[in-house]
Structure formats: structure tokens, C-alpha cells
C-alpha positions in Angstrom: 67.0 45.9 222.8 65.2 45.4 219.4 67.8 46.9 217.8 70.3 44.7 219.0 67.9 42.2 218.3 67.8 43.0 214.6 71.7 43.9 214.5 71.9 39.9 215.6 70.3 38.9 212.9 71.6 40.4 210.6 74.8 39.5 211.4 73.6 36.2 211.9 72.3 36.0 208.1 75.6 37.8 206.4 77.6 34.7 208.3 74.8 32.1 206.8 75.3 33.8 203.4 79.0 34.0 203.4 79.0 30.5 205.0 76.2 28.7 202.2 78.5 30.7 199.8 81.9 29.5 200.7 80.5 26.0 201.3 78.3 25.8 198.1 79.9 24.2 195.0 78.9 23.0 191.3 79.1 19.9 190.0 78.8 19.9 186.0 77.6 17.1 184.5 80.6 15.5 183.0 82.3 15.6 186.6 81.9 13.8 189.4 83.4 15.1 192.8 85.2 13.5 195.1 84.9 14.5 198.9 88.1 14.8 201.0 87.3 15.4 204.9 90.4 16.6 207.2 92.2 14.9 204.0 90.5 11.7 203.7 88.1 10.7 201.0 84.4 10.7 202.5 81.0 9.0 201.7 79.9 8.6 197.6 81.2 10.6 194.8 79.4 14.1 194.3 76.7 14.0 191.3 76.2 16.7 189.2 74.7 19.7 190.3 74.4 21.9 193.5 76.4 20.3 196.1 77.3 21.6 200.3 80.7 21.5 201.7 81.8 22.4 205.4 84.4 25.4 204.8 87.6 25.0 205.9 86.9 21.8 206.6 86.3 19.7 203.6 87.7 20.4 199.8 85.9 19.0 197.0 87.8 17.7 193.8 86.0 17.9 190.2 87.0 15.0 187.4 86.3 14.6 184.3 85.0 12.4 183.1 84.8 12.9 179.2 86.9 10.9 176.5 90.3 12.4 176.7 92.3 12.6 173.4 96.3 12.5 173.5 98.3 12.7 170.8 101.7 10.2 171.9 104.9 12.2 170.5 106.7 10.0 167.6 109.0 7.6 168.8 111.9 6.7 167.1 113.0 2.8 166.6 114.1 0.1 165.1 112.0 -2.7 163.6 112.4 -6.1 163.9 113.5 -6.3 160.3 116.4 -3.2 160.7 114.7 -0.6 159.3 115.1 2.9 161.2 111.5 4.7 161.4 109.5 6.8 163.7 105.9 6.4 164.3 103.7 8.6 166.4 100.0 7.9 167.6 97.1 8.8 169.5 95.0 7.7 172.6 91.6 7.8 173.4 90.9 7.3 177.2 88.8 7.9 179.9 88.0 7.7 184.0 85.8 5.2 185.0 86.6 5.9 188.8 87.4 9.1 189.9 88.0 7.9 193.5 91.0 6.0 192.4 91.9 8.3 189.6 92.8 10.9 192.6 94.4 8.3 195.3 96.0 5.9 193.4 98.3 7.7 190.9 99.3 11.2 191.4 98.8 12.5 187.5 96.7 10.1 185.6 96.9 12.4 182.3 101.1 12.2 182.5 101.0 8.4 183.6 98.8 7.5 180.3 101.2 9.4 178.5 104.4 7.5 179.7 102.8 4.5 179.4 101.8 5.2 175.6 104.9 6.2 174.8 106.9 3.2 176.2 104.4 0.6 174.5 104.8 2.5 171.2 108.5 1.7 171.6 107.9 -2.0 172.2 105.2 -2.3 169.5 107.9 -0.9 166.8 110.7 -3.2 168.2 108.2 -6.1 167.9 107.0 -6.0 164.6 108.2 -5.6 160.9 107.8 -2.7 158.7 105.2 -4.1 156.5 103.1 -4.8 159.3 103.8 -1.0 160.5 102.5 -0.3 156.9 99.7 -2.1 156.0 98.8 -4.2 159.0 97.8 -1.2 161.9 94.7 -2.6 162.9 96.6 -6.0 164.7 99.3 -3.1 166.4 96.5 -0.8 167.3 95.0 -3.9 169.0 98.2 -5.0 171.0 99.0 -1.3 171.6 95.3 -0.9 173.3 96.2 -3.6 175.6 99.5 -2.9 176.7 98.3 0.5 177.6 95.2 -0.7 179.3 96.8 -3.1 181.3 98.1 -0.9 183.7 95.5 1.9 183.1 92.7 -0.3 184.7 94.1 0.6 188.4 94.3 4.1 188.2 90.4 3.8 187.7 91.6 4.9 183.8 89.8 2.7 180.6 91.6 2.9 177.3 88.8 3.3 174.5 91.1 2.9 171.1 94.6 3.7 170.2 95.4 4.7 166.7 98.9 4.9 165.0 98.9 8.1 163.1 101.8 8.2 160.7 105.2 6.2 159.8 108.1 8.3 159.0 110.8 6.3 156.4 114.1 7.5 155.8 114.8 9.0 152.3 116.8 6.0 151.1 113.9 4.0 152.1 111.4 5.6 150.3 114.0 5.4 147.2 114.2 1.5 147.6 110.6 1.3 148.0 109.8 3.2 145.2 111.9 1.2 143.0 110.7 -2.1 144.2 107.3 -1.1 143.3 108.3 0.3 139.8 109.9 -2.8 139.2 106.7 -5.1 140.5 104.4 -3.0 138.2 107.1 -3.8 135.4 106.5 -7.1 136.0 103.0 -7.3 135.8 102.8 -4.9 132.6 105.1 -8.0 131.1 102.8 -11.0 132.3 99.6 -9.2 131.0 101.4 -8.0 127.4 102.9 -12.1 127.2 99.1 -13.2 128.4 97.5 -11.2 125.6 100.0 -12.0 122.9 99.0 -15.9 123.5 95.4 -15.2 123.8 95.7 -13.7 120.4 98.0 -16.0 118.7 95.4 -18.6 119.6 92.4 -16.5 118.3 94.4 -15.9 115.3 95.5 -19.6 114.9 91.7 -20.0 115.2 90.8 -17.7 112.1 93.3 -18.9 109.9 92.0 -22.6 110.3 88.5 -21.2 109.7 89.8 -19.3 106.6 91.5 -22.4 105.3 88.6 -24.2 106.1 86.4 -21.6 103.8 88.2 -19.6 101.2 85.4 -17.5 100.5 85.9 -16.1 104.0 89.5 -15.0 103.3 88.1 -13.0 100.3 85.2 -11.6 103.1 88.0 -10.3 105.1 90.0 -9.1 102.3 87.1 -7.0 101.2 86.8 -5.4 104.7 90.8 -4.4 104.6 89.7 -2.4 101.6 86.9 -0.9 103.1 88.7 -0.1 106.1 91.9 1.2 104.4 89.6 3.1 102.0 88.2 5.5 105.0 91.2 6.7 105.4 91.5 9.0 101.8 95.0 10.2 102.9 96.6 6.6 101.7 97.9 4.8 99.2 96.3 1.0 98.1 98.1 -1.6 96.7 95.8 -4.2 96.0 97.5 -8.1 95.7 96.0 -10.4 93.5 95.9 -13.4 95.7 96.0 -16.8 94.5 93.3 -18.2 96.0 90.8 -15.3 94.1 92.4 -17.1 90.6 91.4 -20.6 92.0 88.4 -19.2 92.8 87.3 -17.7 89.2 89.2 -20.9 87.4 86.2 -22.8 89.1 83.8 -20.9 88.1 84.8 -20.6 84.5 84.0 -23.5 82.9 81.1 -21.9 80.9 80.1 -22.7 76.9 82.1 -21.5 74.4 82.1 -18.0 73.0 80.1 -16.6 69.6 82.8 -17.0 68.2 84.0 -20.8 69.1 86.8 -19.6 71.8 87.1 -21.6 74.4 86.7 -20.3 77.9 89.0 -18.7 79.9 91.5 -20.8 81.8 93.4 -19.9 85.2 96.8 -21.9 85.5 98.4 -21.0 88.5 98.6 -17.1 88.7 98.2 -16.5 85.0 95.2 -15.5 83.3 94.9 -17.1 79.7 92.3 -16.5 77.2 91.7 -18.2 73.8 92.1 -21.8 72.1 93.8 -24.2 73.8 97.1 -24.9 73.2 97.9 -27.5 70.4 
């Protein structure tokens, strides 16, 4: 009879471990279960960690609920403007309900995906290629909310959608290029035509100061020398300017010599030395 006794038990513990076993599940901590009873969804969602299930009875479903990224394949398009490109992006989404994440659409990963795909169509048909080009922050924006429009009742938020890349044509890029070579070509002109009237002005500006001081002419002619004199490789042909004649006829008038010449005199550019004439 005791051993019966024991046998019962025994037994009676193998079927509560096989039971607890069969019925025991795991929750991590990025999940959240969701109960389904005889196939209907029953009390709260599971938290993480150790959780009981009836076996046979009720079968516990894990999500995720971590950011998921998907890459969206490139779509090919035509902008509003004609041009021909394809343009591929990203998605950044997550569940914020996991009961209706399991209940109200039947793949919520593929559904995301179809639904990025098609908005990435409209967004290129909507807007221009400079916009495509330089102005992603404004489509990224309109792309999040087309997405998460629908998203929001299959317990799905959209965190950020990002356009990756936008693939020209070859003749495209050729135009392009060319229309940029020819902007910078423009520029280079403005700036050259810019400087050549700032210095036209400066120089206008030192020549009426030279005028204005004829000592400073002979300054600056005296620092051409210098300059050109560095260089020993060269050749310096010295003018006699005018001016420098002017300049010493001025300054000649000094008393006559031992021997009763007068003093030098400066007509023009000739130097003359002696009496006067008759």
C-alpha cells in the first residue's frame, strides 16, 4: 500500500513537472505577450519575465517591441518636373500595441513595407528634383506622415523616415555638371570684373596722390629699383623722367661758380651747363 502510495506520487509530480514545464514561458524584456484563450485574446498583455500558460489550452504570442529598421527598395519615378530618377529610403518604426499589432493586421512588418513603398512613389511624383536634392528634410517630414497615418491602427508608430540616395540618369549628371561648370564660370567673371574696378579705383587714387606730390612719384620709382634689383637675373633700364629734371631745375638756382659760370639750367629734358646764351 505504501508503495502504491509512493508510486502515486511520483507520478503525480512527473505530471506537475511536465505540466509547469509545458505551461511555463519567458517573456524577455523587450516583448510583451499577448494571451490567446480557445483563440481569443484574454486579460492584460504578459510582462516580462516568468509567465504560466494552461497547455493545450492557451498559446502565448511574443512581440517586439524594439525600433525596427527597414530599408524601403528604390522606387523608380518621375518628378514633377520630368526628370526620370529612383530614390530609395529607410524606416524607423515601432509597436506601441501589441494587442492590435496581432488582431488587426495580419503582417505588420510587410504592411509597413507596402505602405513605404507606395508613399515613396507619391512623394517623388509630388515634388521637384531640387527638392529631392537639397530639400530631404520637408519630404522626410511628409513621407513620416503618410506612412504613419495608417500605421497608427495596426498599434504601429513611425519614429523617422529618411531618404537614403537619389539615382540620376547619366545624361543628367552630364547636364548638371555642366550647369555648374558654367555657374562657377560666372562667378570667377563677376569677382575678376569686381577686382579689376576696385583696383582701377585704388590706382586712380595713387595717381592723384602722386600728382598731387611729385616727390612721391620719385618714392615709388625708387622702390621699383629696389624691387627689380633683388632679382640679379635682370636687366634695368632706368628712364630719366621729366618730372626728376623739374625737380633738380628747382633746386639749382645756387651762386655762381669759382670761376663766374652760371648755374646749371634744366629746359625741358635737356641738361645745360655754362653762360647763358647771348
Amino acid at each position: 500500500m505504501v508503495q502504491e502510495l509512493l508510486v502515486a506520487v511520483v507520478a503525480a509530480l512527473c505530471f506537475g513537472a511536465l505540466y509547469l514545464a509545458a505551461g511555463a514561458r519567458v517573456v524577455k524584456q523587450y516583448e510583451q505577450g499577448v494571451l490567446f484563450r480557445l483563440g481569443r485574446v484574454t486579460g492584460d498583455v504578459r510582462t516580462p519575465g516568468f509567465n504560466l500558460v494552461i497547455p493545450f489550452v492557451d498559446r502565448l504570442y511574443k512581440v517586439n517591441l524594439q525600433i525596427v529598421t527597414m530599408p524601403v527598395p528604390a522606387q523608380e519615378g518621375i518628378t514633377r518636373d520630368n526628370v526620370t530618377v529612383r530614390v530609395d529610403a529607410v524606416v524607423y518604426f515601432r509597436v506601441v500595441d501589441a494587442v492590435s499589432a496581432l488582431v488587426k493586421v495580419e503582417d505588420y512588418k510587410f504592411a509597413v513595407s507596402q505602405m513605404a513603398q507606395t508613399s515613396l512613389r507619391s512623394i517623388i511624383g509630388k515634388s521637384d528634383l531640387d527638392d529631392l536634392l537639397s530639400n530631404r528634410e520637408k519630404l522626410n517630414q511628409g513621407l513620416e506622415l503618410m506612412i504613419d497615418s495608417p500605421a497608427v491602427g495596426w498599434g504601429v508608430q513611425v519614429d523617422r523616415v529618411e531618404i537614403k540616395d537619389v539615382s540620376l540618369p547619366d545624361t543628367m549628371k552630364r547636364s548638371m555638371a555642366r550647369q555648374a561648370e558654367a555657374d562657377r564660370e560666372r562667378r570667377a567673371r563677376i569677382i575678376n570684373a569686381d577686382a579689376e574696378l576696385q583696383a582701377s579705383r585704388k590706382l586712380a587714387e595713387a595717381a592723384q596722390q602722386m600728382a598731387d606730390t611729385p616727390s612721391a612719384l620719385q618714392l615709388r620709382l625708387l622702390q621699383t629699383i629696389v624691387a627689380v634689383a633683388a632679382e640679379k637675373n635682370s636687366t634695368l633700364v632706368l628712364p630719366f623722367p621729366v618730372e626728376l629734371l623739374r625737380f633738380l631745375e628747382r633746386s639749382g638756382h645756387q651762386p655762381p661758380g669759382p670761376n663766374g659760370d652760371a648755374p646749371a639750367k634744366i629746359t625741358g629734358s635737356t641738361l645745360r651747363t655754362g653762360p647763358p646764351p647771348g
